[in-house]
N, C-alpha and C positions, 0 to 999 in steps of 0.2 A: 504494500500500500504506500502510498506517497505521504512524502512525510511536510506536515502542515510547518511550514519554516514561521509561518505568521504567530504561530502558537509558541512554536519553541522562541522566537524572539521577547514575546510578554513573556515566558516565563526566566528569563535570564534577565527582567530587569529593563528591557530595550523599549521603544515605541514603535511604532506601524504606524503607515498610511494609506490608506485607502480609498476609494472611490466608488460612489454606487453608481451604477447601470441600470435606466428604469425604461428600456427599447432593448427586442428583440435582438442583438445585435451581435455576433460570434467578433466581427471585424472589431469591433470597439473593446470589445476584452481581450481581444489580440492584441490591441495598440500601447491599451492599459499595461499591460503586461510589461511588453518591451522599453516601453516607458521608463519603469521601476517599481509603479507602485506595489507595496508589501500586498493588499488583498484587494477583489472585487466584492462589493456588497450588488449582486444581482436580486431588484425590486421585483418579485412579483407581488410584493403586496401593492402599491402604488403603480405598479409597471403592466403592458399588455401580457408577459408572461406564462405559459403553463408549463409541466415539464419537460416534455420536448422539447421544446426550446430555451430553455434555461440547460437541457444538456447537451446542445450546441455549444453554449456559451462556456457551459465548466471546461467541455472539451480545449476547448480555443485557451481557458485558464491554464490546463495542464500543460497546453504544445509553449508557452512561454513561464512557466512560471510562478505564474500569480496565484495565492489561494483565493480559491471561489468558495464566497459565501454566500448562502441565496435568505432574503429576505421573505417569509413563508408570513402570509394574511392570519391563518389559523392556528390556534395553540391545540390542533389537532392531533393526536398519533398515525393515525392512519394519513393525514396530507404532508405530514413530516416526512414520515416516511419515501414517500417518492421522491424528494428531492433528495434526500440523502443516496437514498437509491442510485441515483446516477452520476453520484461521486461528488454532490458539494461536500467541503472540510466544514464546514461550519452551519449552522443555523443561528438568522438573527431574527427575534421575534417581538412584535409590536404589542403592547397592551398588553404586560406581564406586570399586574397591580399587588398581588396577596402571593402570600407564601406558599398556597393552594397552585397557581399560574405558575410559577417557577420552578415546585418540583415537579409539575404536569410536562413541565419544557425538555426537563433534564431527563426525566421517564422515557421520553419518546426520540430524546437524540441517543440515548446509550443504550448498548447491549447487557442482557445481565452477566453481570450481577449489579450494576451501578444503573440501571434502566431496566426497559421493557420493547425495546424494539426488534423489532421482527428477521430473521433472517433467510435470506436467498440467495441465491447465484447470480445475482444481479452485478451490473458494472463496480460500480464501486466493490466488488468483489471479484473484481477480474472474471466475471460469469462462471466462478467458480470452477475456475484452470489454473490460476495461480497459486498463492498459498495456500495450505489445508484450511478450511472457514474457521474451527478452533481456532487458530492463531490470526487471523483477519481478523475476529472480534476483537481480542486483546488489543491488536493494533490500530482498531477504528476506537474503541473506545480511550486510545491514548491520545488520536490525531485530530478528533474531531472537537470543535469548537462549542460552546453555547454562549449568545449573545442577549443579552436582555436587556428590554427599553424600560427606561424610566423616561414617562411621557404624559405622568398624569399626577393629580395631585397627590393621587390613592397611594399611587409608585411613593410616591417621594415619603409620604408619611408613615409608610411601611417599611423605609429602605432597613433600620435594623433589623429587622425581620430577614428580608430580602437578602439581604447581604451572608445572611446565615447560612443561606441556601447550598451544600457543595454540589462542585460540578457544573458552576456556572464562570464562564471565564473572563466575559465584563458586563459590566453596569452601564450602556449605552443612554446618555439624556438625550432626547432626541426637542430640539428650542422649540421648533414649531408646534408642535402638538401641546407641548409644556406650556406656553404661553398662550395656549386657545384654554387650554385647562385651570389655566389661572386668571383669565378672563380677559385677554390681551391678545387677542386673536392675530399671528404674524409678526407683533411686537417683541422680538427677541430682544432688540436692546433696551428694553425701557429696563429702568431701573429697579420696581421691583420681579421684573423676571430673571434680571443677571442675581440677584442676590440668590433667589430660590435655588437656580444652577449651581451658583455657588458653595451654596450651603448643600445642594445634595451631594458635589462633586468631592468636599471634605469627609463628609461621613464616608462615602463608599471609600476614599485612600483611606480614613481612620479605621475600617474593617482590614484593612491591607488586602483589598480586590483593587481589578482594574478599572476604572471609567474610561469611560469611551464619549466623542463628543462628532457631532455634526457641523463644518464650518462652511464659508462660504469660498473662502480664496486665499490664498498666499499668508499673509498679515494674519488672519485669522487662524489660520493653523499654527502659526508660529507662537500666536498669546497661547492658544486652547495647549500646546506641548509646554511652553513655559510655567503655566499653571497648574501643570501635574497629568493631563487627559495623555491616555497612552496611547490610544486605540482612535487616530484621528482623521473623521473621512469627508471628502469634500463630494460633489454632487458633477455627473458629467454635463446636465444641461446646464449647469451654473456657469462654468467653465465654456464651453462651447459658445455661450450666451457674452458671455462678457467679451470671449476673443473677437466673436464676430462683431460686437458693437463699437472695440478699439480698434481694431481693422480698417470699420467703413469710416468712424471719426478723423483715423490720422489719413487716411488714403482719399476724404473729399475734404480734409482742409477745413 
């Protein structure tokens, strides 16, 4: 099984960077890749996505590099399961509020004895030709990721709770949804939403887990790492949006 370098990096201490992908797109995680970024966060929850086509996309992660993590709608075991299925390293999961949500997370990305997930000869198992499945387990249950949002107020008021949780490897605050939650709909910088982040982002280092954070560009990733967030990802249409806007600016003058 391939071994998740984005995970081995958080656990030596390091940071990551990342980029979500919310279009069908193999070509675009191939670029990402080569690029350098450390992971892809592949949206199907916000994205047109299903798994077929998210395992175009992990494919393309694999032929350069990059870990693919797919962004799953449902805190489901059985809709987890496919994606894992076709060899994402990671699940990162929206609207993980109670203690309940988080060990449902961590159930349905591990094999047992640390989960409940199902097993097959499925790709992410080499269609079972590769190693004996025995030892695939042990090694997906080494390799693979869980990603959890803090993106509501519930999250946040829970996080000691949350943070107890093993088997979770970051704490994702995701601004937008956090600030519709706190009643600031898209207002990430107002003032009392940076403080909320703030104050969630100390308790999850004060647990000694990872936070994880959403930026917009350059500048912003460089405070969000400054400030302790390990696990730091920016957005491709943000990106793609901004170049094309400095493009036509400086090219008509």
């Amino acid at each position: 099984m391939r071994i998740n370098e984005t995970k081995a990096k958080l656990q030596a201490g390091e940071p990551v960077l990342g980029i979500f992908v919310g279009f069908a797109s193999p070509t675009v995680v191939e670029l990402c890749g080569i690029a350098g970024f450390d992971f892809v966060v592949i949206d199907s929850e916000h994205g047109p996505m299903n798994p077929q086509s998210c395992e175009e996309m992990v494919r393309a992660a694999d032929v350069t590099g990059i870990t693919p993590i797919i962004r799953v709608a449902q805190n489901v075991s059985q809709v987890i399961l496919r994606y894992l299925d076709i060899g994402a390293l990671g699940i990162q999961m929206p609207i993980v509020n109670t203690r309940a949500d988080a060990e449902r997370l961590v159930q349905a990305v591990k094999y047992p004895p640390e989960g409940r997930r199902g097993l097959a000869s499925v790709r992410a198992a080499s269609y079972g030709l590769g190693e004996p499945l025995a030892d695939y387990v042990v090694e997906a249950n080494k390799q693979t990721m869980v990603i959890s949002h803090v993106e509501n107020v519930e999250a946040v008021n829970n996080l000691d709770e949350l943070t107890q949780v093993p088997g979770i490897d970051v704490f994702f605050i995701g601004p937008t949804d956090l600030s519709q939650s706190l009643g600031y709909p898209g207002k990430t910088q107002d003032p009392a939403v940076r403080e909320v982040i703030a104050q969630a982002r100390q308790r999850i280092q004060a647990a000694g887990r990872v936070a994880g954070f959403m930026t917009t560009d350059a500048a912003a990733a460089r405070r969000a790492l400054a400030e302790g967030f390990r696990y730091v990802t920016v957005n491709t249409t943000g990106l793609l949006g901004r170049a094309a806007r400095s493009f036509l600016a400086e090219a008509r003058g």
